[in-house]
C-alpha positions in Angstrom: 87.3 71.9 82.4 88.3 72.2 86.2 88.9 75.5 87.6 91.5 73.9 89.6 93.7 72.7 86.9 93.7 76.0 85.4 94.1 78.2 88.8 97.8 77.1 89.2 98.1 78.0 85.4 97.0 81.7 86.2 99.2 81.6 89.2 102.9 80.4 87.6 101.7 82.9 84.8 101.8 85.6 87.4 105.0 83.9 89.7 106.7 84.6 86.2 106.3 87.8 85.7 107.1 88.9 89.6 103.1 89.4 90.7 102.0 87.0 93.2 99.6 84.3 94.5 97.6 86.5 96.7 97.5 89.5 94.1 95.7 86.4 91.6 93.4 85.6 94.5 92.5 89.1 94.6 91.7 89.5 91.0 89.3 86.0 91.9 87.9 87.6 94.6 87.3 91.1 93.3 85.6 89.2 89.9 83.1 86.6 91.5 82.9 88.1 94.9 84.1 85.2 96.2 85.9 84.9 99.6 89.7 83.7 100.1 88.0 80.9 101.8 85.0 79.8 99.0 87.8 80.5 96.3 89.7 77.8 98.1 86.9 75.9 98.1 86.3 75.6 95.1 89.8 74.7 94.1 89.6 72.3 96.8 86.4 70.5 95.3 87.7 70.7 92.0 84.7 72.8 90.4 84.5 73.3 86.6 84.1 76.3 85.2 80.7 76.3 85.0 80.0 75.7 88.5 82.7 78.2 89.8 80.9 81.1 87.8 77.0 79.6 88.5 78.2 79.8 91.9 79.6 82.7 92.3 78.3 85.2 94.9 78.0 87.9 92.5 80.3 89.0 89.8 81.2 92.7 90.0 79.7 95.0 88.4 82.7 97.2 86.7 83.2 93.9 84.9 81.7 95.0 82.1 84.8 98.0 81.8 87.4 95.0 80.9 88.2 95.5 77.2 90.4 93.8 75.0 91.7 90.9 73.2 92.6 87.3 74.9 93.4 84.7 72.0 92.4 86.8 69.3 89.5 87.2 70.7 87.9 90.8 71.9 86.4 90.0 75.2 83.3 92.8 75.0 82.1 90.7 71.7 81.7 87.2 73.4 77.9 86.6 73.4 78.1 83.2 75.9 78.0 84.4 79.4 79.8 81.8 80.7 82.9 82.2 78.1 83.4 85.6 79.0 83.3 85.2 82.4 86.0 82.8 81.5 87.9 85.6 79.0 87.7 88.2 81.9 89.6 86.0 83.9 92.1 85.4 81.4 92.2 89.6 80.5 93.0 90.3 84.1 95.3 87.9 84.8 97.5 88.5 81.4 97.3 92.6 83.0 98.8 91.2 86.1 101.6 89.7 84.0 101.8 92.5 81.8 102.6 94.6 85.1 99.7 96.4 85.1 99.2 98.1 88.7 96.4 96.3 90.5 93.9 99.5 90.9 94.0 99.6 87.3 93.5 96.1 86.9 90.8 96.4 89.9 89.2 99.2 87.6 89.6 101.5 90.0 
């Protein structure tokens, strides 16, 4: 699946809950260690998954501190690399909506 079908996903998802654009570009960022400008790109290219996280600078290191359930399923427990990349994402962007303050979201 494209990355960039799902981005404006995670991004209404936020818009709804009064948390913005930039503050989802942040989380991005802060997770692969991408720029604003290589997340764009990647959106702009159209990059699944895959090659978003293969590609990514390097994913930070406190990611291993996000804990919890996205879909029924408990992130810490998800043996492919790849899928919980994916499940982090999704964990910090439904604590964005939840209204979670970003340095806790940050893991600050």
């Amino acid at each position: 699946m494209a990355f960039a079908k799902v981005y404006p996903m995670y991004v209404q998802k936020a818009e709804r809950k009064n948390r913005t654009k930039a503050e989802v570009d942040q989380i991005i960022c802060w997770l692969t260690g991408y720029s604003q400008a290589g997340l764009e790109q990647h959106i702009a290219l159209q990059h699944d998954f895959a090659t978003f996280f293969a590609q990514a600078p390097a994913m930070n290191p406190n990611c291993s501190l996000i804990k919890g359930v996205v879909c029924g399923v408990r992130v810490e427990e998800v043996a492919d690399p790849l899928m919980r990349n994916i499940r982090y994402l999704d964990k910090l962007i439904d604590e964005l909506a939840k209204g979670k303050a970003m340095a806790k979201i940050l893991r600050q």
